[in-house]
C-alpha positions as CSV (number, residue, x, y, z in Angstrom):
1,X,79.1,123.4,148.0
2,X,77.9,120.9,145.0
3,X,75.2,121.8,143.1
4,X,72.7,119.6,141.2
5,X,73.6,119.0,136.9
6,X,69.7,118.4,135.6
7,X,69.7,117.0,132.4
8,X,66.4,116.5,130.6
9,X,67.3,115.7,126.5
10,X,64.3,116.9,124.2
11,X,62.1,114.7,123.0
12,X,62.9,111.9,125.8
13,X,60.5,110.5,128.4
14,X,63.2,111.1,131.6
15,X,65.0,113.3,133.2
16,X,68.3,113.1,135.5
17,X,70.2,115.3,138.4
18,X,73.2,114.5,139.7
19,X,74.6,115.5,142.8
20,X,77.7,114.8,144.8
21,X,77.8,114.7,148.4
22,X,80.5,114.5,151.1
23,X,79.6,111.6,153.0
24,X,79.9,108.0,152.3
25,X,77.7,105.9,150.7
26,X,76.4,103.9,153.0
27,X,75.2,107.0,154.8
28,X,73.9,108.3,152.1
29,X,71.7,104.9,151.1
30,X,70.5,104.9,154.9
31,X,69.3,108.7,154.3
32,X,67.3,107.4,151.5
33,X,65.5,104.2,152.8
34,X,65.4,104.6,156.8
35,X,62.6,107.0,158.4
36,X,64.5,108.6,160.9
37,X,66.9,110.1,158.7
38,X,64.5,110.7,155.5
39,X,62.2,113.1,157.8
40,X,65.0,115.6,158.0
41,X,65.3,116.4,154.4
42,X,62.8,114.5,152.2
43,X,60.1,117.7,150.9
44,X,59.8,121.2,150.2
45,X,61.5,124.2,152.5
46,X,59.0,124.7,155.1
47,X,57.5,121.4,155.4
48,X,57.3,118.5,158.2
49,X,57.4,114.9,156.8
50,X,54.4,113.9,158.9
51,X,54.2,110.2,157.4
52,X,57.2,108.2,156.6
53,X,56.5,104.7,156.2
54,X,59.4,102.5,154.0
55,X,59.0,98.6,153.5
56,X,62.5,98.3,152.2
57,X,61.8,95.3,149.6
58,X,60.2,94.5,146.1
59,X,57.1,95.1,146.2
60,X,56.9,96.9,149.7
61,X,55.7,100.6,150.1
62,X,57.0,103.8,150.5
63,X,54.8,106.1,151.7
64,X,55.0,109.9,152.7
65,X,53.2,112.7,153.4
66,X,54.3,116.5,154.1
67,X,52.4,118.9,156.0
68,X,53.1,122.9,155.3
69,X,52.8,125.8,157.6
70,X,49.2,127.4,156.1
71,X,47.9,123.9,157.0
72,X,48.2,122.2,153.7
73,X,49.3,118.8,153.0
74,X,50.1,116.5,150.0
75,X,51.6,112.9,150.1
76,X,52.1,109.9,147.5
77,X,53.0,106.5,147.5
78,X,55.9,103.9,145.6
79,X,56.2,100.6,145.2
80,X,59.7,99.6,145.2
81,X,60.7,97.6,141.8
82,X,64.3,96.7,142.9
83,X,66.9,96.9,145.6
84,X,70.2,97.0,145.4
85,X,72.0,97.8,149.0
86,X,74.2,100.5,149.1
87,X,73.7,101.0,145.2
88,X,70.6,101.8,144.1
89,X,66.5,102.1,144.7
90,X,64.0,101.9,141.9
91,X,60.5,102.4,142.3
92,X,57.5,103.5,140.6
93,X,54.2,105.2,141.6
94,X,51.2,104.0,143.1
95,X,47.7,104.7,144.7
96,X,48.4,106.8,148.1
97,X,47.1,103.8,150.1
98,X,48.4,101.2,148.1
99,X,48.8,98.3,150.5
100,X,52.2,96.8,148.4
101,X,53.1,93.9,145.7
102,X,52.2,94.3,142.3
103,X,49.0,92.1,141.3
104,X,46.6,94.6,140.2
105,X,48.6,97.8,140.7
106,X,47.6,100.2,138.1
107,X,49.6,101.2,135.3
108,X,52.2,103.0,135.6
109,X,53.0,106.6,135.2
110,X,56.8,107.3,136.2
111,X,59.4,105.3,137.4
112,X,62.4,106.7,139.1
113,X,66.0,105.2,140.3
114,X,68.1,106.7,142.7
115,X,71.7,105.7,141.9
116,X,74.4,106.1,144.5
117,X,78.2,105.6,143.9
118,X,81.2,106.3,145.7
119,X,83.6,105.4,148.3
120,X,83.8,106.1,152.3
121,X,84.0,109.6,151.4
122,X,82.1,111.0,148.8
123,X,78.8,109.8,147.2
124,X,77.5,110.7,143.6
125,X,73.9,110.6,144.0
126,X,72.1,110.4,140.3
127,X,68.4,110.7,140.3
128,X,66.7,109.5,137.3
129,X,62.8,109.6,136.9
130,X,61.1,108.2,133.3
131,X,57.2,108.9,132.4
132,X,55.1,107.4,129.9
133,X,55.3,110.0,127.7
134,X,57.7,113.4,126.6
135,X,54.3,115.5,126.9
136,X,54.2,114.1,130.6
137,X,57.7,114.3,131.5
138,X,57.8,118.1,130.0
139,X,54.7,118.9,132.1
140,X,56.6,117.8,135.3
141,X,59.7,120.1,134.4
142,X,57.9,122.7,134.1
143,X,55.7,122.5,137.1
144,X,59.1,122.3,139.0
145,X,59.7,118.8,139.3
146,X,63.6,118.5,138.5
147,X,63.0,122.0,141.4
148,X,61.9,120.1,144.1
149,X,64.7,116.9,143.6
150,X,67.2,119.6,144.0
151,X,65.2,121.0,147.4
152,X,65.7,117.6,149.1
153,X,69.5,117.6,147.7
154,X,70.2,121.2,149.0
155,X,68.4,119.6,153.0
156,X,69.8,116.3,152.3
157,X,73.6,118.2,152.1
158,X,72.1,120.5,155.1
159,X,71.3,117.4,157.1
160,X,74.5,116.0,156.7
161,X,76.8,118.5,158.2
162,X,74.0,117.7,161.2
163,X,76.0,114.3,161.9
164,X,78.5,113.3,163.5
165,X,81.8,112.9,161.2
């Protein structure tokens, strides 16, 4: 099994984990921007994605939310910067009922890419997020950010062997 390789430099503003994955990348970019297959893996162990909702375009919204068992729940919001089919999403925060497009988004706080490359067989799946600052981008490490990617890569690998070949 493939295990995530976080790497956060000091004294940067980003962090990236990389991850390889036996499927193809097609698969693997559907996982990421279609509903139906993000509700099997995207979120902590333990959790139900109880709100999905992806307007695959610039400008259009991701939105989730998870519920846990003790009857908790948290969500957030993206907005999606750029598009790239098969290659790559980038997107950046945004209010949780952000109703998409940019005018009058407020600034913004992290920005992330998820970079896919590969073949018909394996998939290298690099996950980079950037925040405005290195105290802000520390702060998420070490409340378990970089963690929690590598949670949806260990279901997202789960999930997989789910499928048919």
């Amino acid at each position: 099994m493939s295990t995530s390789i976080v790497t956060a430099p000091a004294g940067e503003t980003w962090f990236s984990i990389v991850r390889e994955f036996d499927a193809p990348r097609r698969l693997i970019y559907r996982c990421y921007t279609t509903p139906e297959h993000m509700a099997h893996f995207w979120g902590p162990h333990g959790t139900t994605l109880t709100v999905c909702d992806i307007d695959l375009r610039v400008g259009g919204v991701w939105r989730v939310r998870w519920a846990y068992p003790d009857g908790r729940s948290w969500g957030y919001s993206s907005v999606y910067t750029a598009i790239v089919p098969d290659e790559a999403v980038h997107y950046r925060d945004a209010p949780y009922d952000w109703p998409g497009g940019f005018d009058g988004l407020p600034p913004v706080e992290l920005d992330s890419t998820i970079a896919l490359a590969g073949d018909d067989r394996r998939t290298t799946v690099t996950v980079t997020v950037r925040w405005t600052s290195v105290a802000a981008r520390d702060a998420a490490v070490q409340q378990g950010f970089t963690g929690m990617v590598d949670i949806g890569h260990e279901r997202l690998t789960a999930y997989l062997a789910t499928l048919p070949e």
